[in-house]
N, C-alpha and C positions, 0 to 999 in steps of 0.2 A: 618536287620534294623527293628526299631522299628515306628510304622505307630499309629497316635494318632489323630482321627479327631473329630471337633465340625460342627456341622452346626451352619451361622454368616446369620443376614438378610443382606448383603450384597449382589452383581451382581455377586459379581465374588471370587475366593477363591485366598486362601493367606497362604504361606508357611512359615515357623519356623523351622529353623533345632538346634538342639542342636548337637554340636561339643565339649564335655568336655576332657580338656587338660589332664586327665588320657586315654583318650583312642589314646595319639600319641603325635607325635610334632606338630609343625604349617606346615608342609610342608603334613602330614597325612591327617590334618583337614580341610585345603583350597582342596584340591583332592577330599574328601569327599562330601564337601559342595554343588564344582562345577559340582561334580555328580548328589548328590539331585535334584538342580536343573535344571540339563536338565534329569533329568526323569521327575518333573514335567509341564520343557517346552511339553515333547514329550506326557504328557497323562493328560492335565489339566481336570479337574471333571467341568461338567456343572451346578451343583448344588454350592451354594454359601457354601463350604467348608474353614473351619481354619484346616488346616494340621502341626499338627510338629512333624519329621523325627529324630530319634535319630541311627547316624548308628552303625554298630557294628563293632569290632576290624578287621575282613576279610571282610569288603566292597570292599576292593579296589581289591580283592584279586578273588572277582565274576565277570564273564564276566554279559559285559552291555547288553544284549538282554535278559540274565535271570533276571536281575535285572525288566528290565521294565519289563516284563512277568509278575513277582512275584505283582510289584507295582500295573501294572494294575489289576489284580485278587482282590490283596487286597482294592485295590477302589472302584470296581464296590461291594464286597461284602460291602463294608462299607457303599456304596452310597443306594444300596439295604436295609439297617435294618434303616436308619437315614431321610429318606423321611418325605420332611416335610407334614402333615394330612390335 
């Protein structure tokens, strides 16, 4: 998956996933989606983060404990360079 985040002065962060109808049918994409989000249920960022998720063709295809593994890592690096000064 692809992981794309803004810091928002907002409290709280907020998720966008892109599901584009080239990469499956609707039955691929709703699967997908409802995985993004509960990986973002299980590792929401404390920091006021805009996240949008674009996943890739073998998402569905990764067990979920590496997925969040991966998420997580990839957050906490993101949350780490994007600290608001």
């Amino acid at each position: 998956m692809t992981l794309l985040g803004l810091p928002n002065k907002l409290a709280c962060s907020r998720l966008g996933i892109l599901a584009p109808r080239r990469l499956g049918g609707a039955v691929w994409r709703n699967r997908s989606k409802r995985r993004v989000r509960e990986l973002f249920r299980h590792s929401k960022p404390v920091l006021g983060l805009d996240l949008v998720v674009l996943p890739r063709r073998d998402f569905l295809d990764i067990p979920f404990a590496s997925l969040v593994d991966d998420y997580r890592y990839t957050l906490r690096r993101h949350v780490r360079t994007h600290r608001p000064s």
